[in-house]
C-alpha positions in Angstrom: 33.4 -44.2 17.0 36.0 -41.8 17.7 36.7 -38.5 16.0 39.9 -37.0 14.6 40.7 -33.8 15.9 44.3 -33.3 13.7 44.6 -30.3 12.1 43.3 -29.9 8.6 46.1 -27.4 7.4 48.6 -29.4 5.9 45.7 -30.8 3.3 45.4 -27.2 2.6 48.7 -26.8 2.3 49.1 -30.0 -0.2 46.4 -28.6 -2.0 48.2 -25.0 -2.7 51.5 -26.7 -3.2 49.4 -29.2 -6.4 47.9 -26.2 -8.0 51.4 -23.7 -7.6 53.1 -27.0 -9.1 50.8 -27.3 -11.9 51.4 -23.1 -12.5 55.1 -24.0 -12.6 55.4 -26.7 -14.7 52.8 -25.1 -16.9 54.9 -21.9 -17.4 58.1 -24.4 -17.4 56.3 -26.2 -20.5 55.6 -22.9 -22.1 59.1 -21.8 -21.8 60.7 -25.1 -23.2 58.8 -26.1 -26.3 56.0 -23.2 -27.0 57.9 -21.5 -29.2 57.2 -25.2 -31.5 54.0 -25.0 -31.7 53.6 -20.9 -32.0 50.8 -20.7 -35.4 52.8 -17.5 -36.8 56.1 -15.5 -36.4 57.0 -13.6 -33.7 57.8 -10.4 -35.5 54.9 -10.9 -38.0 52.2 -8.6 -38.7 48.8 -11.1 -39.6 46.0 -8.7 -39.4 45.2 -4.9 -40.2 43.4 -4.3 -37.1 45.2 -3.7 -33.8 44.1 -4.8 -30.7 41.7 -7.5 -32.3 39.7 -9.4 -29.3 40.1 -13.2 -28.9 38.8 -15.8 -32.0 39.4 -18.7 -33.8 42.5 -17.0 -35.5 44.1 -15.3 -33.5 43.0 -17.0 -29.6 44.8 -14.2 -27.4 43.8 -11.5 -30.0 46.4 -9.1 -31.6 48.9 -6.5 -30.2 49.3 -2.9 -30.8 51.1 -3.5 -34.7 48.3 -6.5 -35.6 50.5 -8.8 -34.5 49.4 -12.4 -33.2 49.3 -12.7 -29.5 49.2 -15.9 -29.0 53.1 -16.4 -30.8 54.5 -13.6 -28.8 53.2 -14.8 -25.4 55.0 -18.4 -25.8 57.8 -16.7 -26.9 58.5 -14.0 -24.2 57.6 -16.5 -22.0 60.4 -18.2 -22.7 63.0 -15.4 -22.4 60.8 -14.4 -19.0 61.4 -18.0 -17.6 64.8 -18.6 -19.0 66.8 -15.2 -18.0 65.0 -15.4 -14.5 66.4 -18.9 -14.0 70.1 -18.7 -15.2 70.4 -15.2 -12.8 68.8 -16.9 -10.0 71.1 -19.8 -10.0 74.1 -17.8 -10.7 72.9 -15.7 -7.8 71.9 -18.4 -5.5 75.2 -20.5 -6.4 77.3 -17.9 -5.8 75.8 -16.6 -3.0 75.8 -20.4 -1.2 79.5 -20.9 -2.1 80.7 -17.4 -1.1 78.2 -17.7 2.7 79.8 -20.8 3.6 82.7 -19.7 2.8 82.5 -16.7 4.7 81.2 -18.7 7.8 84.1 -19.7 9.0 85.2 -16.3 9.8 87.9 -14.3 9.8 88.9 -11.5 6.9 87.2 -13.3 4.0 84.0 -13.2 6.0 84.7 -9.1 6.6 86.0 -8.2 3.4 82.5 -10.4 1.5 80.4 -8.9 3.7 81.5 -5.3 3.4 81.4 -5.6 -0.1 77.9 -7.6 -0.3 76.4 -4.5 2.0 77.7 -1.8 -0.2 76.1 -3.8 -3.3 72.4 -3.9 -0.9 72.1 -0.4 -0.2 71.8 0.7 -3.6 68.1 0.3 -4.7 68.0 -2.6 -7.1 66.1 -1.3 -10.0 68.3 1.8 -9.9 71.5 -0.7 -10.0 69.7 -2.6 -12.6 69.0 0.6 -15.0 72.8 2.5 -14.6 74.1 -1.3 -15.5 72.2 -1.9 -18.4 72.2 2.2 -19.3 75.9 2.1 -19.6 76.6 -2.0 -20.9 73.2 -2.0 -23.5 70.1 -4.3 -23.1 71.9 -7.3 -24.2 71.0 -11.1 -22.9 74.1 -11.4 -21.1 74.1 -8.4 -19.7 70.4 -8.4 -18.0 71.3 -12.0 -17.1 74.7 -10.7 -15.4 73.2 -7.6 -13.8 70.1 -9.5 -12.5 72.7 -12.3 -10.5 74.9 -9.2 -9.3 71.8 -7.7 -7.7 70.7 -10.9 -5.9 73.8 -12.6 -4.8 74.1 -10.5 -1.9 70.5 -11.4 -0.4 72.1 -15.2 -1.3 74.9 -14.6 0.6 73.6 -13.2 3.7 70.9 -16.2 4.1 73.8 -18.7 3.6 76.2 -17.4 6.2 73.7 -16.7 8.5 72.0 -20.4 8.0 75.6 -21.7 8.2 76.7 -19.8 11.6 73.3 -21.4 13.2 74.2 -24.7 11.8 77.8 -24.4 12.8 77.4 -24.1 16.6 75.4 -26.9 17.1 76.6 -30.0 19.3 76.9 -32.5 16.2 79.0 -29.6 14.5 81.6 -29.7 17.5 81.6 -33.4 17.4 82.4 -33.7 13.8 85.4 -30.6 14.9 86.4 -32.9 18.0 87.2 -35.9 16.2 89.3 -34.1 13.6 87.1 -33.7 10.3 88.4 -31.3 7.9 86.3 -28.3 6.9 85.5 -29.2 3.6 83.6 -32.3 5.2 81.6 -30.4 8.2 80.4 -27.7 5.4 79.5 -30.9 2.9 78.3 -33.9 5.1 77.3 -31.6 8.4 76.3 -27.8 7.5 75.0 -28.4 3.9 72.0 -31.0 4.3 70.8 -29.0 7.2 70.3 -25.5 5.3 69.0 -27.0 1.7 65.3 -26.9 2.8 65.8 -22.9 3.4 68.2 -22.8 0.4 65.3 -24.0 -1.9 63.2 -21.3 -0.1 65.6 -18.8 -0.8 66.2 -20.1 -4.5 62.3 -20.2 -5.2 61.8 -16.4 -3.5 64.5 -14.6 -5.1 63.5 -16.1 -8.9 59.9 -14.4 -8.1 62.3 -11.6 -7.2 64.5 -11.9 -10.4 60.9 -12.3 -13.1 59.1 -9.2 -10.9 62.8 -6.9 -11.5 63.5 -8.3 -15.4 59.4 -7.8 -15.8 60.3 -4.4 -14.6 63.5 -3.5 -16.2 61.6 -4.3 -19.6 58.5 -2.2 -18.8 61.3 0.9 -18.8 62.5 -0.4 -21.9 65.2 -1.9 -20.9 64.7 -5.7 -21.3 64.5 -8.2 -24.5 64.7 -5.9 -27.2 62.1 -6.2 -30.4 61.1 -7.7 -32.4 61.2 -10.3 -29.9 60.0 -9.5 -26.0 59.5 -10.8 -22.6 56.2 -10.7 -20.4 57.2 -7.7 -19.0 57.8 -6.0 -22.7 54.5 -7.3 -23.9 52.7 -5.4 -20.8 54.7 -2.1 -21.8 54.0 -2.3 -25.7 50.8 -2.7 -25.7 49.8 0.0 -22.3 48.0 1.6 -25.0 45.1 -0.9 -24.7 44.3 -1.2 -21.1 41.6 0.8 -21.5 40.0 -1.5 -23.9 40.6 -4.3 -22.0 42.4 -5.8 -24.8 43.9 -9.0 -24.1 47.4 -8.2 -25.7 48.4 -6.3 -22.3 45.9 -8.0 -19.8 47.0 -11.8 -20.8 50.7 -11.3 -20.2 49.9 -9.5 -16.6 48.3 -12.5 -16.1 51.1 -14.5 -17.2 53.7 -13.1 -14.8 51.1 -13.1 -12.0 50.2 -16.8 -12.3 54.0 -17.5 -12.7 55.2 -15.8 -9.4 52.1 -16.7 -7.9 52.4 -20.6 -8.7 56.3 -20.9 -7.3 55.2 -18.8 -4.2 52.9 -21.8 -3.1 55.4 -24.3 -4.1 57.7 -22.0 -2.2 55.2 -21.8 0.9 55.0 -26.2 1.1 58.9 -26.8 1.2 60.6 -28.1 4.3 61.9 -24.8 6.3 64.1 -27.4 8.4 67.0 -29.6 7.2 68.0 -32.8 9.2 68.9 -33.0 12.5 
């Protein structure tokens, strides 16, 4: 009888990557059709006690007005999920188009990445609060200011993945028998980075929620009546120390979100093709 001796690690591995999948698709199922089944209005005041503990009525309890949990947590999950995922792709997309760009050198590469580092060395919350200080806590705006912040980080990963790419032997091939640019970046550079790309993508959304969650707990987010995670956790600081559920369960929330796409994150392919 013989005995294996092949590492066990990537069963653990497919085992993180299952449950951070289930967290993600969880919070993804929230976000898209939670609202639907919410038992009472967002904005709603249902009970005359504040901070009520978890029952039959009200599951998650009440908030800091008597207001039903349960509605406001599928609800600014939605906005948390939503505003994370239109700035991260505007970031990411961006970022991508602009790297590879920039990878072939020459005073668009200079002039992007001058630029991109004067964006990076101003701390991001800071950014974040003079933007939305001066333009108002609007959708747009948090969505706008949130991709501004993170395209630079996008940019720098996909010019540096790119330069790698570019000097390798089936790179100068494709150069030596006359292929156009536009078809090394597509058909040569582009399959070989998306494995880190999706990295990138999945860390800078944990990024994005954690800044927005932020943003929001300075006041600054979703505005009322309606909130995101990060609102509910900064509305309701009052009861931390009764352990009431109205600020521990969206803590949790944000923390099982980031949590779940940072194991999904950990299981993707950090190679492209060869």
């Amino acid at each position: 009888m013989s005995i294996s001796l092949a590492p066990r690690r990537p069963r653990r591995f497919a085992i993180s990557c299952i449950v951070g999948a289930v967290l993600v698709l969880f919070w993804i199922g929230v976000a898209a059709i939670g609202p639907l089944f919410a038992p009472h209005d967002v904005g709603a005041v249902v009970d005359l006690d504040v901070f009520s503990p978890a029952s039959r009525a009200f599951p998650l309890g009440t908030d800091y007005l008597g207001r039903d949990m349960l509605s406001r947590v599928l609800s600014a999950a939605r906005y948390t999920v939503a505003i994370a995922f239109v700035a991260t792709t505007l970031a990411a997309g961006a970022g991508v188009l602009l790297g590879l760009a920039a990878a072939a050198g020459g005073w668009l590469d200079l002039l992007l990445s001058r630029v991109f580092d004067t964006i990076i060395a101003i701390p991001s919350l800071m950014l974040g609060l003079v933007v939305i200080a001066s333009l108002g806590a609007s959708i747009p705006v948090l969505i706008g200011t949130l991709a501004l912040i993170y395209t630079p980080g996008a940019f720098r990963t996909a010019r540096a993945l790119a330069l790698n790419v570019n000097a390798l032997d089936f790179v100068t091939v494709a150069r030596a028998r006359g292929e156009r640019l536009p078809y090394i970046v597509v058909r040569e550079i582009l399959p070989n980075v998306c494995g880190p790309l999706l990295a990138d993508f999945g860390l800078r959304f944990v990024f994005v929620v954690l800044l927005l969650s932020g943003l929001s707990f300075l006041g600054l987010g979703v505005q009322p009546p309606y909130a995101d995670l990060g609102a509910l956790v900064r509305e309701n600081i009052a009861g931390l120390g009764f352990g009431a559920w109205a600020v521990l369960f969206p803590a949790l929330a944000i923390a099982s979100l980031t949590i779940g796409v940072n194991l999904v994150i950990d299981a993707l392919p950090k190679r492209g093709r060869a």
